[in-house]
mmCIF file as gemmi writes it, N, C-alpha and C atoms, coordinates in Angstrom:
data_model
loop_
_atom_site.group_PDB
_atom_site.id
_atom_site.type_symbol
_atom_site.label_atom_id
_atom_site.label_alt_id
_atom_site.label_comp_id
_atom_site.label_asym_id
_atom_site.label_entity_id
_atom_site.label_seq_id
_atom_site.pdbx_PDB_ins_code
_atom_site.Cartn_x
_atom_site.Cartn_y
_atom_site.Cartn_z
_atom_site.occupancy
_atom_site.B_iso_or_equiv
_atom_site.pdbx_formal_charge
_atom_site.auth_seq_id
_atom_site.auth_asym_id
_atom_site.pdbx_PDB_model_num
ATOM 1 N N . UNK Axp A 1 ? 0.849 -1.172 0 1 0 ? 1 A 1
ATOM 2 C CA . UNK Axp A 1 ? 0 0 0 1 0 ? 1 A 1
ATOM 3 C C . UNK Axp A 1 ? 0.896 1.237 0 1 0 ? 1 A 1
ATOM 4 N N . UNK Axp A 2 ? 0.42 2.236 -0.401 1 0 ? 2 A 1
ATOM 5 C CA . UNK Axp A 2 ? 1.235 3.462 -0.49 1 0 ? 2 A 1
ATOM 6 C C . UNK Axp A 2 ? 1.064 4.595 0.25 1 0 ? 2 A 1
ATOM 7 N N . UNK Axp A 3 ? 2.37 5.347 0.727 1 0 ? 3 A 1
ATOM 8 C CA . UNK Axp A 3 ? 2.379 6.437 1.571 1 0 ? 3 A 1
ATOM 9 C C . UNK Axp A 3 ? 0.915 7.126 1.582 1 0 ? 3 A 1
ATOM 10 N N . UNK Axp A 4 ? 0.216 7.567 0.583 1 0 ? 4 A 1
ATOM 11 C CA . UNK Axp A 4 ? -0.732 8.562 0.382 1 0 ? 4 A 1
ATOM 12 C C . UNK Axp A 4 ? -1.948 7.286 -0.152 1 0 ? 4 A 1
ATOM 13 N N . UNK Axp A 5 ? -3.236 7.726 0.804 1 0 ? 5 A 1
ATOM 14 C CA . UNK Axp A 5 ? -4.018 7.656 0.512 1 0 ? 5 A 1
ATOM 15 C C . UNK Axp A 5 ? -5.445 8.301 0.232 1 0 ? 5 A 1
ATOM 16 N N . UNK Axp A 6 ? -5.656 8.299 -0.894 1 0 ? 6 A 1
ATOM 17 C CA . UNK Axp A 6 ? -6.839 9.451 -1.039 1 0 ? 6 A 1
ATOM 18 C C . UNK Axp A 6 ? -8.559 8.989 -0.63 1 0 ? 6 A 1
ATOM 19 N N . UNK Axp A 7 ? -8.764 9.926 0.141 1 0 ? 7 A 1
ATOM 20 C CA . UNK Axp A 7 ? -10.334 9.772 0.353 1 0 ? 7 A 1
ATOM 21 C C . UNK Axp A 7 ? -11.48 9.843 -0.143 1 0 ? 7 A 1
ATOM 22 N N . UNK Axp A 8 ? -12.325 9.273 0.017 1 0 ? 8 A 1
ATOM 23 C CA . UNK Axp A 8 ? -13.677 9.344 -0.838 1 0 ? 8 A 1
ATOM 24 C C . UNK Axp A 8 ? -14.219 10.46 -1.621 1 0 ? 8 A 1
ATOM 25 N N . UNK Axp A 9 ? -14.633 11.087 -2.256 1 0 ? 9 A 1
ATOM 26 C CA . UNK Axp A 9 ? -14.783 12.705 -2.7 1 0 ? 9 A 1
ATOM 27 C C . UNK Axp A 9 ? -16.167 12.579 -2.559 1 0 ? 9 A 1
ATOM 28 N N . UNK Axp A 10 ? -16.593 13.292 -1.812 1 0 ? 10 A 1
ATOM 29 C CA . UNK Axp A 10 ? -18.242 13.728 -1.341 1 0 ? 10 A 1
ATOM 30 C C . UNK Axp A 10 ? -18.648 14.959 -1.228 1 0 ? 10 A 1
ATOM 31 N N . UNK Axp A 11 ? -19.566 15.554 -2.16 1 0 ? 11 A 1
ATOM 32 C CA . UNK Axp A 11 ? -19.945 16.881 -2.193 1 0 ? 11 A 1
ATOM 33 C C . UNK Axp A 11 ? -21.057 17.265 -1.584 1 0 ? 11 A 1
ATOM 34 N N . UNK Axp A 12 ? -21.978 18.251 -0.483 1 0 ? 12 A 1
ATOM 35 C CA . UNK Axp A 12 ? -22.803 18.134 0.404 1 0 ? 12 A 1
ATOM 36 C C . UNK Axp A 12 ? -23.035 19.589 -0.016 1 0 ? 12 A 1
ATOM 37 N N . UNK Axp A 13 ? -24.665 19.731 -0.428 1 0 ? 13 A 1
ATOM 38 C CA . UNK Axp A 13 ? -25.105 21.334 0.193 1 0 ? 13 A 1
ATOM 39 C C . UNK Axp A 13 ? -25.864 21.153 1.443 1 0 ? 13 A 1
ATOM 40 N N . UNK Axp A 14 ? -25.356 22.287 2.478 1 0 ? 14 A 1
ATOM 41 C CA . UNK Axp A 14 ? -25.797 22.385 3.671 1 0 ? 14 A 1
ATOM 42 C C . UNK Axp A 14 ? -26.784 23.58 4.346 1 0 ? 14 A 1
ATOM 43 N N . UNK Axp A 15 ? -27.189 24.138 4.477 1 0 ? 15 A 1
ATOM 44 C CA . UNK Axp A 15 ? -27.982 25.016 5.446 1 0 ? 15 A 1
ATOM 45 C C . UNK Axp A 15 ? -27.889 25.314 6.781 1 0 ? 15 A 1
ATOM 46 N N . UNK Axp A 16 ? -26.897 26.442 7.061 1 0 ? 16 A 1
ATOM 47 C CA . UNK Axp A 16 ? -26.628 25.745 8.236 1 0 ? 16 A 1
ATOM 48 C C . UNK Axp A 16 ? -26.357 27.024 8.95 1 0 ? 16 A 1
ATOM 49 N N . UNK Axp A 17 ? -26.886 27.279 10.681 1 0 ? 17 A 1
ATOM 50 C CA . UNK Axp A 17 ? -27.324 28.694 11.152 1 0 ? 17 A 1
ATOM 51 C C . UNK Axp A 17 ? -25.634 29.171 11.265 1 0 ? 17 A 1
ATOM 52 N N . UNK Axp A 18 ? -25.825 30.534 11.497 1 0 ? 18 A 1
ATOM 53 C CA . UNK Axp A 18 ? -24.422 31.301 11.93 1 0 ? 18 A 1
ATOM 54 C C . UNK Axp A 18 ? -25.019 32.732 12.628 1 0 ? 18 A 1
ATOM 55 N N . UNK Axp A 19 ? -24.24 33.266 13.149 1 0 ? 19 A 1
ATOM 56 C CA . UNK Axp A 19 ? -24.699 34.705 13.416 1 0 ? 19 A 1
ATOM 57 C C . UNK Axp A 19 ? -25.411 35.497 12.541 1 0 ? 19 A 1
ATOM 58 N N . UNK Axp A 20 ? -25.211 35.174 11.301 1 0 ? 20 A 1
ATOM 59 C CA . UNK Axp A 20 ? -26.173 36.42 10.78 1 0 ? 20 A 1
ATOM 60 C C . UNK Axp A 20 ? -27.409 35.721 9.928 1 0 ? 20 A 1
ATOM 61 N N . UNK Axp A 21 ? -27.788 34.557 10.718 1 0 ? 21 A 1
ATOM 62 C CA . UNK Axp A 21 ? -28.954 33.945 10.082 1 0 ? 21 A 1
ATOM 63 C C . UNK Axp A 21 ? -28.605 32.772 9.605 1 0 ? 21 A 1
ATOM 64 N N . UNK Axp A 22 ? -29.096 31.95 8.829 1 0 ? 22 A 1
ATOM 65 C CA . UNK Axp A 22 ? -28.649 30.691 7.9 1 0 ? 22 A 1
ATOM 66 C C . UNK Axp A 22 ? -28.002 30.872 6.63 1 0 ? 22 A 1
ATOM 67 N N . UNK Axp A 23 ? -26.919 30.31 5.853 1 0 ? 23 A 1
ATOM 68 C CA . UNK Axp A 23 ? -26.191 30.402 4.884 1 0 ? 23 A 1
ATOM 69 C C . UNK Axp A 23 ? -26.195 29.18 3.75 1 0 ? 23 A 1
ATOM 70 N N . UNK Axp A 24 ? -26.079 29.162 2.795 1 0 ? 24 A 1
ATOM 71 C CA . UNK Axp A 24 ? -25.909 28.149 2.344 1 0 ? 24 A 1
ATOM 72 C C . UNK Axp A 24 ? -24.452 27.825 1.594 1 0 ? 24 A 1
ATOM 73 N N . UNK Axp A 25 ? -24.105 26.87 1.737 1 0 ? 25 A 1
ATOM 74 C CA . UNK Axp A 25 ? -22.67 26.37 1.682 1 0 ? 25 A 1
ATOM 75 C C . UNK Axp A 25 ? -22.672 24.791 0.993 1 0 ? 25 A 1
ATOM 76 N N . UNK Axp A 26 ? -21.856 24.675 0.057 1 0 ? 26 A 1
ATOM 77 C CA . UNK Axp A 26 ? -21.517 23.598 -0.584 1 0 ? 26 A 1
ATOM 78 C C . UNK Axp A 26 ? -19.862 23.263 -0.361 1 0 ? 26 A 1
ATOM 79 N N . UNK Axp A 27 ? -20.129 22.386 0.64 1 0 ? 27 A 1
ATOM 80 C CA . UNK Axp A 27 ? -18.64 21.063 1.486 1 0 ? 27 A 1
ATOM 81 C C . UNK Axp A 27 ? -18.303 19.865 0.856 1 0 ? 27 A 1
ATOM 82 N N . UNK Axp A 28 ? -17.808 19.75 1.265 1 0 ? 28 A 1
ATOM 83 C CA . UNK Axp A 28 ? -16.888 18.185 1.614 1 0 ? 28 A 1
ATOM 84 C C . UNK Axp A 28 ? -16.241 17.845 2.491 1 0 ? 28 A 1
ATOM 85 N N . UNK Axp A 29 ? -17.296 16.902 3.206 1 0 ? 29 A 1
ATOM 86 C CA . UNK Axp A 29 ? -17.067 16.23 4.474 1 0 ? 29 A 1
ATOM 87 C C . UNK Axp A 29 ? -16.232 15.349 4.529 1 0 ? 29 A 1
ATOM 88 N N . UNK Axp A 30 ? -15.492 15.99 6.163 1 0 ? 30 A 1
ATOM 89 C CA . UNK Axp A 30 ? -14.257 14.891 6.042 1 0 ? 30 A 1
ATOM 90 C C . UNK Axp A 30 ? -14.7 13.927 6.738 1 0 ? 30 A 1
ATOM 91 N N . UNK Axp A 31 ? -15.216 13.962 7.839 1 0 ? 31 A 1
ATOM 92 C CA . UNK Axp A 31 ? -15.917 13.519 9 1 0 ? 31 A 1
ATOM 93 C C . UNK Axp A 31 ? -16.669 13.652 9.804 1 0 ? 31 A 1
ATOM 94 N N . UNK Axp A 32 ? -16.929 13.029 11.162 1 0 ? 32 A 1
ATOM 95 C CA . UNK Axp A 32 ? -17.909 13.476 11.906 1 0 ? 32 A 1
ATOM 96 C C . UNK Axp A 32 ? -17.434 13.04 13.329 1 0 ? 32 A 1
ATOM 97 N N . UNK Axp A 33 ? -17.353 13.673 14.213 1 0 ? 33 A 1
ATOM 98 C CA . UNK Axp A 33 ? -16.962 13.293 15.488 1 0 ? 33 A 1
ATOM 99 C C . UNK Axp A 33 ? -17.679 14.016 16.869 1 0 ? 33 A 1
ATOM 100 N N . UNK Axp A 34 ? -17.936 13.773 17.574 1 0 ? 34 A 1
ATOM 101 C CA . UNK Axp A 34 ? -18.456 13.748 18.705 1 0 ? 34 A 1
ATOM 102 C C . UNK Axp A 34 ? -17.455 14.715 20.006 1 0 ? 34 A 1
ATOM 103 N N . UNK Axp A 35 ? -17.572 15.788 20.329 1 0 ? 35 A 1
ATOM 104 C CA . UNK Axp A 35 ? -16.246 17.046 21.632 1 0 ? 35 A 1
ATOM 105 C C . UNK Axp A 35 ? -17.312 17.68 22.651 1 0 ? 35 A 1
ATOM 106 N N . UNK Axp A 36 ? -17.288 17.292 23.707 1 0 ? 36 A 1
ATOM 107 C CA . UNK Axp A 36 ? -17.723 18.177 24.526 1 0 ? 36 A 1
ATOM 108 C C . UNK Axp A 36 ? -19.285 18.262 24.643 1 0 ? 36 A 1
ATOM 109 N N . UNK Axp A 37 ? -20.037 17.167 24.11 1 0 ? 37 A 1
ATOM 110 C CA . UNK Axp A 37 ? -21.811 16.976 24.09 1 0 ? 37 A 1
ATOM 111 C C . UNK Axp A 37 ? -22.001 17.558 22.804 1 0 ? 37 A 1
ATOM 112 N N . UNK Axp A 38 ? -21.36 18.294 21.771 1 0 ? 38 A 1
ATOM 113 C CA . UNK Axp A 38 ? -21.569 18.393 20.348 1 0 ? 38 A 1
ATOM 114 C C . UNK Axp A 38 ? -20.815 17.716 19.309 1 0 ? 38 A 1
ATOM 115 N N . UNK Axp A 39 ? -21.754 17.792 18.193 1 0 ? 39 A 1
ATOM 116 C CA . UNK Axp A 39 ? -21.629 16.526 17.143 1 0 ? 39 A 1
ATOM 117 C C . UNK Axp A 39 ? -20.655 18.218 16.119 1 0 ? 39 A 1
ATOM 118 N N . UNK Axp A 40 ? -19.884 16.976 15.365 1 0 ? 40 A 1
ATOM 119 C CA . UNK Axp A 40 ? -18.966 18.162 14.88 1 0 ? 40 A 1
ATOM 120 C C . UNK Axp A 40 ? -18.78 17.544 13.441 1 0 ? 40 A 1
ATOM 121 N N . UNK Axp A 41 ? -18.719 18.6 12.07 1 0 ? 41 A 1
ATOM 122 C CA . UNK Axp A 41 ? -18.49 17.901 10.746 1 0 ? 41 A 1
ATOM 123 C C . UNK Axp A 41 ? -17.187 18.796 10.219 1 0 ? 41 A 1
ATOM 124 N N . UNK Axp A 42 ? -15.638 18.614 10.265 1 0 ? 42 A 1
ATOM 125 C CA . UNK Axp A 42 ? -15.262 19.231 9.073 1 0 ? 42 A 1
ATOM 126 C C . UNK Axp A 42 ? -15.111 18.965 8.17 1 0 ? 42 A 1
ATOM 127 N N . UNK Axp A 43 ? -14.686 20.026 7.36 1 0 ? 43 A 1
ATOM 128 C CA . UNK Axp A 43 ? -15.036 19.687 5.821 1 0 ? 43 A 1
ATOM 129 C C . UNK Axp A 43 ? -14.605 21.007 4.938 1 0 ? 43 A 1
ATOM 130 N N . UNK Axp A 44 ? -14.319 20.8 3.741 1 0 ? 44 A 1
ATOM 131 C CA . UNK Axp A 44 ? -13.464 21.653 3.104 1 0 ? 44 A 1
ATOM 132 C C . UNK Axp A 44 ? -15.099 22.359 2.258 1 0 ? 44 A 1
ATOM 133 N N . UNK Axp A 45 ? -14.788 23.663 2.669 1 0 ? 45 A 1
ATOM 134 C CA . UNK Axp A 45 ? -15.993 25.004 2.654 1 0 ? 45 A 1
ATOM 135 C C . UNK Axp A 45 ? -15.583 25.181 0.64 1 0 ? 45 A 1
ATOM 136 N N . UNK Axp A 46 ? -16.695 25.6 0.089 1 0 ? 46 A 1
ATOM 137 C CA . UNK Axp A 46 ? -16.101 25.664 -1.513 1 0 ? 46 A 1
ATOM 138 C C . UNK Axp A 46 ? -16.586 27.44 -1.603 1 0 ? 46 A 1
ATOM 139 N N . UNK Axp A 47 ? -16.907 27.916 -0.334 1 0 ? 47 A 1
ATOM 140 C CA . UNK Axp A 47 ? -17.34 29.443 -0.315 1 0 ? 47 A 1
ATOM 141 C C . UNK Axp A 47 ? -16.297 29.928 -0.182 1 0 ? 47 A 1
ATOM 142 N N . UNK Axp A 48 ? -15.241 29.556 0.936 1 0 ? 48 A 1
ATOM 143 C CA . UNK Axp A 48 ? -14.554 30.054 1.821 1 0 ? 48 A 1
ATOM 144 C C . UNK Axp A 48 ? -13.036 29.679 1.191 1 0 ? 48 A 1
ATOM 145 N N . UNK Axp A 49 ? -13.18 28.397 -0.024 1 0 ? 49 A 1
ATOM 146 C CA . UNK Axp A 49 ? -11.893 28.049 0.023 1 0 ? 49 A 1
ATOM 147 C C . UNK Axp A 49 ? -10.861 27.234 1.074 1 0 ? 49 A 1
ATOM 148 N N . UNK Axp A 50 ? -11.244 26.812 2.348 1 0 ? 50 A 1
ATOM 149 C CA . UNK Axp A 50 ? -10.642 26.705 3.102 1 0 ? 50 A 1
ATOM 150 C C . UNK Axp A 50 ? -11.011 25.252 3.341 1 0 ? 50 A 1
ATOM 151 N N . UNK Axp A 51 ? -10.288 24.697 5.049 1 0 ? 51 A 1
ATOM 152 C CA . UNK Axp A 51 ? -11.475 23.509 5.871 1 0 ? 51 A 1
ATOM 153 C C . UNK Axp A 51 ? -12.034 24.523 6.642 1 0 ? 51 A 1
ATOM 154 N N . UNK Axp A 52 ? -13.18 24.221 6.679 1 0 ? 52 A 1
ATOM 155 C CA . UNK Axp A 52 ? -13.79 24.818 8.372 1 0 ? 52 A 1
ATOM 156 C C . UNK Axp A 52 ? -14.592 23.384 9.166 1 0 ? 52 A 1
ATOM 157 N N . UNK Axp A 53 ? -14.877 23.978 9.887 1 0 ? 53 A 1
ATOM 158 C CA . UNK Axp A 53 ? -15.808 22.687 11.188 1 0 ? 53 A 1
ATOM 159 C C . UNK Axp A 53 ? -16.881 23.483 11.27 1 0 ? 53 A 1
ATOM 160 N N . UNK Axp A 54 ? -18.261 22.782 10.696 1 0 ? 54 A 1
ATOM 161 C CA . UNK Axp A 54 ? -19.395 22.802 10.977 1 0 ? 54 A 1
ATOM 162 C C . UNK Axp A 54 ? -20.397 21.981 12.627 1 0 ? 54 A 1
ATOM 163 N N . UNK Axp A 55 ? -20.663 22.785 12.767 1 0 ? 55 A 1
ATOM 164 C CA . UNK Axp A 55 ? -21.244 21.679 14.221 1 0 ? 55 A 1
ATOM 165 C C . UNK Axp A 55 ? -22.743 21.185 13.709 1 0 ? 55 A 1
ATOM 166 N N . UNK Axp A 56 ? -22.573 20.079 14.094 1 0 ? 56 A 1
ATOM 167 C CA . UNK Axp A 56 ? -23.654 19.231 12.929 1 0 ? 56 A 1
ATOM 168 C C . UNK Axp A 56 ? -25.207 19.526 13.864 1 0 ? 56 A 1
ATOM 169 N N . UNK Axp A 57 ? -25.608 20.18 15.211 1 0 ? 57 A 1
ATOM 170 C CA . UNK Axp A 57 ? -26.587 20.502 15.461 1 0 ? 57 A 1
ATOM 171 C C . UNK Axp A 57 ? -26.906 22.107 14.773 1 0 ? 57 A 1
ATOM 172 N N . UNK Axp A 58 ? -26.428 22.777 14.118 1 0 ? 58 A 1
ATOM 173 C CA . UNK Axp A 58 ? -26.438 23.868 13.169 1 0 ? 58 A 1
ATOM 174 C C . UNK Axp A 58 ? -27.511 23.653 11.781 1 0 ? 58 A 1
ATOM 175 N N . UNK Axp A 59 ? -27.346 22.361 11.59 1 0 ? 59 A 1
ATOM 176 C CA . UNK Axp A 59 ? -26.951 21.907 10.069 1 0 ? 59 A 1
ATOM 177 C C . UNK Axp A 59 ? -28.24 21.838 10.328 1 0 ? 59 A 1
ATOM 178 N N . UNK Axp A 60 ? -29.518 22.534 9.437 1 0 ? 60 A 1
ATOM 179 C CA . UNK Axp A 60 ? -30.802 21.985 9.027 1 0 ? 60 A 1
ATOM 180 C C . UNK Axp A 60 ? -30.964 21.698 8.341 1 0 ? 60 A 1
ATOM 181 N N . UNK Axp A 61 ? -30.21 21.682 6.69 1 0 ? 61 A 1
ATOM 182 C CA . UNK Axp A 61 ? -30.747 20.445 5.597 1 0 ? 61 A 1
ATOM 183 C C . UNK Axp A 61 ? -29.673 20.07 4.995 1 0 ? 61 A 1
ATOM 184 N N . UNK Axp A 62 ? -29.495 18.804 5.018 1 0 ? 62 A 1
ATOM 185 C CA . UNK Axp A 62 ? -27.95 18.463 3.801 1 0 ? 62 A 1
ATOM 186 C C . UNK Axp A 62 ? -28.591 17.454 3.126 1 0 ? 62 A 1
ATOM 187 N N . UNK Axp A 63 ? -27.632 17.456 1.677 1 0 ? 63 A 1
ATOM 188 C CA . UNK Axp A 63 ? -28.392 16.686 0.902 1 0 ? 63 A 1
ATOM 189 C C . UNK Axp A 63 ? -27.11 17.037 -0.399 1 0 ? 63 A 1
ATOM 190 N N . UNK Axp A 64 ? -26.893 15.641 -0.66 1 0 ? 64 A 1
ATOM 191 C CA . UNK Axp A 64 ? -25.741 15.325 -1.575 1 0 ? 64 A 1
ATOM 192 C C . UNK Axp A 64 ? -25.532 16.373 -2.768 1 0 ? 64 A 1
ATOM 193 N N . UNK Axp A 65 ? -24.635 16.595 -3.174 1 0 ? 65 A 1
ATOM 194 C CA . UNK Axp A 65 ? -24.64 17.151 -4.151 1 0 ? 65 A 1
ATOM 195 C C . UNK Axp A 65 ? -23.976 17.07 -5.666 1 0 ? 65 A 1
ATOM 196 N N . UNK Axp A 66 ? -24.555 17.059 -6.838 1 0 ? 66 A 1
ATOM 197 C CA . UNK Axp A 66 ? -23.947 16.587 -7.991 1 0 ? 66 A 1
ATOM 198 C C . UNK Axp A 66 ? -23.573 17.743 -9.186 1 0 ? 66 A 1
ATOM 199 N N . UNK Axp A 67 ? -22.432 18.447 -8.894 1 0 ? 67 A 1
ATOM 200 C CA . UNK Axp A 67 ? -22.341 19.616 -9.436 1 0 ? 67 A 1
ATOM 201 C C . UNK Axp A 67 ? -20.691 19.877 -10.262 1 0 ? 67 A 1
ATOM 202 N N . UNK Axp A 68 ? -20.899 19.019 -11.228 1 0 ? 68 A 1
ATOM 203 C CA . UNK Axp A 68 ? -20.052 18.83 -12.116 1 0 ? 68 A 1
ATOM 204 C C . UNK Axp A 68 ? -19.033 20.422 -12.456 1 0 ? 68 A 1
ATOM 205 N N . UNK Axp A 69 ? -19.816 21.395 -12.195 1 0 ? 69 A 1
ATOM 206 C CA . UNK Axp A 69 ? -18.898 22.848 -12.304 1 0 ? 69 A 1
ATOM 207 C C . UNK Axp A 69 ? -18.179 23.113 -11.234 1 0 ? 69 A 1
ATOM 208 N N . UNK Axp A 70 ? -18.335 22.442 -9.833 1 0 ? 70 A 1
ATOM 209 C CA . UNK Axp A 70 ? -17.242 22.365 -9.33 1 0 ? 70 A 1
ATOM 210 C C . UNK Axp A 70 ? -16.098 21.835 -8.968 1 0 ? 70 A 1
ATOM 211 N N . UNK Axp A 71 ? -15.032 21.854 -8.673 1 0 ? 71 A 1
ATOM 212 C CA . UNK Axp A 71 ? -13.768 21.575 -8.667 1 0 ? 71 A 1
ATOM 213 C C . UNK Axp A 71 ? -13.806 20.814 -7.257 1 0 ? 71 A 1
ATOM 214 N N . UNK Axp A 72 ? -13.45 19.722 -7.49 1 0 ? 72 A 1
ATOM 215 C CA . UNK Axp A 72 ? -13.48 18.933 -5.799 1 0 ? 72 A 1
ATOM 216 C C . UNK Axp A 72 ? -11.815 18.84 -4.739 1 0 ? 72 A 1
ATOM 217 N N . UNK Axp A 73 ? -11.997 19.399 -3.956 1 0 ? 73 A 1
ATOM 218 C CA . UNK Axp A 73 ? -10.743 19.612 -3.499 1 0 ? 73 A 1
ATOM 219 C C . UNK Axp A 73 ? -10.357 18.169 -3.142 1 0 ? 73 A 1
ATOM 220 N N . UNK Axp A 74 ? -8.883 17.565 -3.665 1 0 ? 74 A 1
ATOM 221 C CA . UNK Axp A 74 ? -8.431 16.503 -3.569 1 0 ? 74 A 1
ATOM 222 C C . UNK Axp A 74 ? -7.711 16.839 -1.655 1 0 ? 74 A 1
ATOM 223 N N . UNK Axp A 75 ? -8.223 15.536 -1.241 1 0 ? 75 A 1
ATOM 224 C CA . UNK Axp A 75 ? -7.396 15.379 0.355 1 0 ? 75 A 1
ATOM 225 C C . UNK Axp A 75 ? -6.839 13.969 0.508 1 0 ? 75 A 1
ATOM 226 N N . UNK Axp A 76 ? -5.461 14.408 0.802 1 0 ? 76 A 1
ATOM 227 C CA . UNK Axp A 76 ? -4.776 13.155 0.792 1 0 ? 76 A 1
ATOM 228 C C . UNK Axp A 76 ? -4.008 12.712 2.283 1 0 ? 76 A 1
ATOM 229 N N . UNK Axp A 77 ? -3.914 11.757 2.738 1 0 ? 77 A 1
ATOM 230 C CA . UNK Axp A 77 ? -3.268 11.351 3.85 1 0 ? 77 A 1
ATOM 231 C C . UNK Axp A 77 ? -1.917 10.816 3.607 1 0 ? 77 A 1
ATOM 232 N N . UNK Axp A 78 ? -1.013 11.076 4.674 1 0 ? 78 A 1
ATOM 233 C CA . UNK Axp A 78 ? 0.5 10.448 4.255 1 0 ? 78 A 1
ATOM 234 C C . UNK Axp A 78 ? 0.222 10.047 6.073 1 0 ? 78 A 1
ATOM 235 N N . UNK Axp A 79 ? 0.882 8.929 5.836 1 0 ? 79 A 1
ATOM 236 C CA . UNK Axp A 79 ? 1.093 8.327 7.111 1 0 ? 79 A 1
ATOM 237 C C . UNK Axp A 79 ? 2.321 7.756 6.951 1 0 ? 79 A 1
């Protein structure tokens, strides 16, 4: 097996509250994990360019997404 392994590519639009109301945002989830009594998703933001961490009690609608005009950010692991 080799140094780098690449992960599943999954594209998600989300709905999801913030201070200035609800936003909508199209991710890619890396995961999901459980800190402190909240459920937590990061995931690479395609608004923002970046990763950010979504807290998955935020999140009021996700639902896959199939959007061939965007560019899927490749994430790779080296162990």
């Amino acid at each position: 097996m080799s140094k780098t392994q690449r992960l599943i590519e999954l594209m998600m639009t989300v709905n999801a509250k913030n201070s200035d109301g609800l936003t909508k945002r199209v991710i890619q989830p890396i995961g999901l994990y459980s800190c402190s009594g909240f459920w937590y998703c990061p995931a690479y933001c395609f608004k923002r360019k970046t990763f950010r961490l979504f807290r998955a009690d935020r999140i009021h609608h996700a639902e896959r997404t199939i959007d061939e005009q965007k560019k899927r950010h490749t994430l790779s692991i080296c162990y």
